[in-house]
C-alpha positions in Angstrom: -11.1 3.9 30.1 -9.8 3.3 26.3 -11.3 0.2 26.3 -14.8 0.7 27.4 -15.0 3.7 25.3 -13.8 2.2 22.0 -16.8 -0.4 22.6 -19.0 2.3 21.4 -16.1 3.0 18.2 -18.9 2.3 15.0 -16.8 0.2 12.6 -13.1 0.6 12.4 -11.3 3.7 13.3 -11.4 6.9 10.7 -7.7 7.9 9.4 -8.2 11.3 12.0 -9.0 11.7 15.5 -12.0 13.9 14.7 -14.0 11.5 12.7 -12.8 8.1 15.0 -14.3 10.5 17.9 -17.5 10.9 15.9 -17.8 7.4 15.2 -17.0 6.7 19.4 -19.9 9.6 20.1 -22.8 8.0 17.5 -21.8 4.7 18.7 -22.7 5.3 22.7 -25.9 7.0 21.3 -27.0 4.1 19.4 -26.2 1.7 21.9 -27.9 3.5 24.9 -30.7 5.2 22.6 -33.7 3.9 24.3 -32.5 5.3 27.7 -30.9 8.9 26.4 -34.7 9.0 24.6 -36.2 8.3 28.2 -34.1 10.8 30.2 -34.4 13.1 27.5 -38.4 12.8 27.1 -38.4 13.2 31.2 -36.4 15.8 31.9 -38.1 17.9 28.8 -41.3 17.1 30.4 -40.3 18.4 33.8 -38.8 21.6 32.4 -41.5 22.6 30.2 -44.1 22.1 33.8 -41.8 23.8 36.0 -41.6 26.8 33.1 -45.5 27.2 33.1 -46.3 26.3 36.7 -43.6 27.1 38.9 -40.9 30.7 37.0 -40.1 30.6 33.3 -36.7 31.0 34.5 -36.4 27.2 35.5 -36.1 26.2 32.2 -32.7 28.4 31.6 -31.2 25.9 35.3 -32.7 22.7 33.6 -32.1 23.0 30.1 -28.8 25.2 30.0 -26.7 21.6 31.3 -27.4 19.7 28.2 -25.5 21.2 25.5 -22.7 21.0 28.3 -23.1 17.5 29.0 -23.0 16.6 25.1 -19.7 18.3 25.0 -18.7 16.7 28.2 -19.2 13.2 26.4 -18.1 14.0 23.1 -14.3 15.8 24.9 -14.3 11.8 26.6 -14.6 10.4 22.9 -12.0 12.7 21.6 -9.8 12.0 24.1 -10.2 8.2 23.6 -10.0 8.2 20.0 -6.6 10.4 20.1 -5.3 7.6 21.8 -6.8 4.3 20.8 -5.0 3.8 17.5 -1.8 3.6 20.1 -3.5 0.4 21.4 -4.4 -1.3 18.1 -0.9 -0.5 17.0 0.6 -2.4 19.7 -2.1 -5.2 19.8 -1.9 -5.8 16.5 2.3 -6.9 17.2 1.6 -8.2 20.3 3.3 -5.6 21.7 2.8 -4.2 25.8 1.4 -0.5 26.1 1.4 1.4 29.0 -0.6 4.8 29.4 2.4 6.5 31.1 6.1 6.6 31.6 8.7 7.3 34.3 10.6 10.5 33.5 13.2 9.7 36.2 14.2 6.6 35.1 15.2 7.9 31.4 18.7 9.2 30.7 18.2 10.9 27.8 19.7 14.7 27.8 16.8 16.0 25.4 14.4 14.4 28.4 14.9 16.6 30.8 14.4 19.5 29.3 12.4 22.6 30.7 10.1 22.8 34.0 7.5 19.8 33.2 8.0 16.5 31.3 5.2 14.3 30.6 6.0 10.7 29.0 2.3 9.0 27.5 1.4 5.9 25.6 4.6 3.8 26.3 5.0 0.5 23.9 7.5 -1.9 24.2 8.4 -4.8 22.2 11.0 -6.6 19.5 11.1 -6.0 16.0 14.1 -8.1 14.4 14.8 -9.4 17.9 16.2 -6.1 18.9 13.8 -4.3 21.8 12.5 -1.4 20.9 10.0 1.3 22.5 7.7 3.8 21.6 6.2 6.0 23.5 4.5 9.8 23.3 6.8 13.0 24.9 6.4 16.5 26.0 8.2 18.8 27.7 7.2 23.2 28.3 9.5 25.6 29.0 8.5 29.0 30.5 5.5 30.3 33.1 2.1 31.8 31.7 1.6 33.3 28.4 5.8 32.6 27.6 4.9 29.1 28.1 5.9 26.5 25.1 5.2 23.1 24.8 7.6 20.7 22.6 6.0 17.2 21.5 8.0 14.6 20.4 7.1 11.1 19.4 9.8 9.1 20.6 11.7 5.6 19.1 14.0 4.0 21.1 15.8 1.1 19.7 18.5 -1.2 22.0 22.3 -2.1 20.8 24.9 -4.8 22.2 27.4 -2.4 22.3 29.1 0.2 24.4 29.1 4.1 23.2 29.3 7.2 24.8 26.5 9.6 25.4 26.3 11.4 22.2 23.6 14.1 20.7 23.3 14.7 17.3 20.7 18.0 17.2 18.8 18.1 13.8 18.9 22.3 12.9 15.3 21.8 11.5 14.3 20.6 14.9 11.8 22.9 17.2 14.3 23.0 20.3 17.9 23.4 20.5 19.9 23.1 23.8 23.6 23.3 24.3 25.1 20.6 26.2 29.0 18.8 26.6 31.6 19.5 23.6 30.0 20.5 20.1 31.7 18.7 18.1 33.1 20.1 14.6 31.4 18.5 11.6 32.1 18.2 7.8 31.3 21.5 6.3 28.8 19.7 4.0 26.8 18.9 7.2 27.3 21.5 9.5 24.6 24.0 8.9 22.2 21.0 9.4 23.5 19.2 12.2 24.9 19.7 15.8 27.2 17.7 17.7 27.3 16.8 21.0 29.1 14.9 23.1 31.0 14.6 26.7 34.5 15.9 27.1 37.2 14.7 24.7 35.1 11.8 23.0 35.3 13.9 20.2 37.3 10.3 18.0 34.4 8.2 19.2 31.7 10.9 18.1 32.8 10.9 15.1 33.2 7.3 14.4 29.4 7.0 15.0 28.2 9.8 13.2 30.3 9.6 10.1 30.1 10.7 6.7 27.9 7.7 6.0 25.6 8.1 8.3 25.0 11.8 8.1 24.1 11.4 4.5 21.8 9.1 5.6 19.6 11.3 7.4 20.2 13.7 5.3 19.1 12.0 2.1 16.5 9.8 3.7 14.9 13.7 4.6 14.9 12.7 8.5 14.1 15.6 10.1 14.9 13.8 13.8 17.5 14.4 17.0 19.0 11.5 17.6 20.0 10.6 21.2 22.5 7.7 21.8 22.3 6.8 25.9 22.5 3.7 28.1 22.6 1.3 25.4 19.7 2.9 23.4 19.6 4.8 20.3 16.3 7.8 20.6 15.0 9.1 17.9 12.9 11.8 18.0 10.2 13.0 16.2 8.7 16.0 16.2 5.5 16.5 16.6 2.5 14.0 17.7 1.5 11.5 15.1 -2.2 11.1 14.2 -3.4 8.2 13.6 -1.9 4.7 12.8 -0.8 5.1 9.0 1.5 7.8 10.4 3.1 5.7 13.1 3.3 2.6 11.4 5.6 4.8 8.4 7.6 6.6 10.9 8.7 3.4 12.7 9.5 2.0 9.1 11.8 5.0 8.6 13.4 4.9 12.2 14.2 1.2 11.3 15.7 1.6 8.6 17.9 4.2 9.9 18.6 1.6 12.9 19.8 -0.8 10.2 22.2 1.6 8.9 23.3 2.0 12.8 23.2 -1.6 13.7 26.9 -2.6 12.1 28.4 -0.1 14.5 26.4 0.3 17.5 26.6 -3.6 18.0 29.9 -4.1 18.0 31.0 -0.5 19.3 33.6 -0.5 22.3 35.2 2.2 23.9 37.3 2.9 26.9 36.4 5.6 29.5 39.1 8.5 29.7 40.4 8.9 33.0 37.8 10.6 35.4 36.2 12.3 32.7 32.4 11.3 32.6 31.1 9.7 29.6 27.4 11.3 30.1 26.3 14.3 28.5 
């Protein structure tokens, strides 16, 4: 569908989804103009006959369904054009893109959060030959009007090494949840962060999230959770992104935070204690 509605897209995408829908909407007018002109001219010419010839009320059945068809085509435009600048972000890196994800097959704590979880416009590729994805995610909590939806925009970079399931909880973040051992943190970072991590992994917790790191973020005005699982380091982002600008600075800011990462997340190794689970 993305693809054989951008066909209509006239010239490149606008900087917002409203005017690179607009562009999408004139574009399939122009292109089919001689036949909307036709159908139009016809069924204008039936209405007006059946109005003086057959009940004047015919012409509320026959020309009521066009403004509704207009907005039926322009919703499919808008729809296409929140979405396309995904595509050309991944095209233009050669990178995969998938419309949607597997919830089940993800790890994450943060992931499986409330009643419905909904993962959408999953890229994959390597950027400094480390594999990375990124991908569109949504989760709601509560049933009819105490419903809430929380949007992410996810980054997931891979490491060499082995860690514990960790969960570092940003305080500006929109959600909070409480899961495994909060872990005490410096006072100087404690009223913006929240540690998490399984049973008494408290030394390794700290050894990834230190000082250094926490400045960081903090500094670098990162306003993300970050998620360490399974090999992978999550970032997320609140919040949809827009358009392309947007993603394209985001995933410069999430790797350069992965660089920071990198020196310990590569080499880290850890033992498991006992029976205790090193899952959150």
């Amino acid at each position: 569908m993305i693809k054989f509605w951008s066909g209509f897209l006239e010239g490149s995408p606008a900087t917002n989804t409203r005017e690179t829908a607009w562009k999408i909407y004139v574009g399939l007018f122009k292109k089919y103009r001689q036949r909307i002109i036709l159908i139009a001219t016809t069924w204008l010419v039936i209405s007006i006959i059946a109005t003086f010839f057959i009940s004047p009320y015919l012409s509320i059945f026959l020309i009521g369904p066009l403004p509704f068809t207009l907005g039926i085509v322009y919703a499919f435009a808008y729809l296409v054009a929140s979405n396309l600048f995904w595509h050309q972000f991944a095209e233009k890196r050669g990178w995969s893109i998938e419309s949607t994800g597997d919830i089940e097959k993800e790890k994450a704590y943060l992931m499986h959060r409330g009643n419905t979880q909904h993962i959408h416009q999953v890229i994959r590729g390597t950027l400094d030959n480390r594999p990375l994805r990124i991908f569109s995610f949504e989760f709601s909590t509560g049933t009819g009007k105490n419903r809430r939806t929380y949007a992410y925009t996810v980054f997931g970079f891979s490491f060499t090494g082995k860690f514990p399931h960790l969960y570092l909880n940003h305080q500006d973040d929109q959600y909070y949840g409480e899961v495994g051992e909060e872990i005490s943190l410096p006072e100087e970072f404690e009223k913006k962060f929240i540690l998490h991590a399984p049973k008494q992994y408290e030394i390794e917790a700290h050894q990834i999230f230190n000082p250094g790191i926490l400045s960081y973020i903090i500094d670098s005005n990162l306003d993300y959770d970050v998620e360490l699982v399974d090999g992978e380091l999550l970032a997320f982002k609140n919040g949809s992104v827009a358009n392309i600008t947007d993603l394209e600075q985001e995933l410069s800011r999430v790797h350069d935070l992965v660089l920071k990462f990198a020196p310990i997340l590569d080499n880290f190794k850890f033992e498991k204690i006992g029976n205790l689970t090193s899952e959150l």
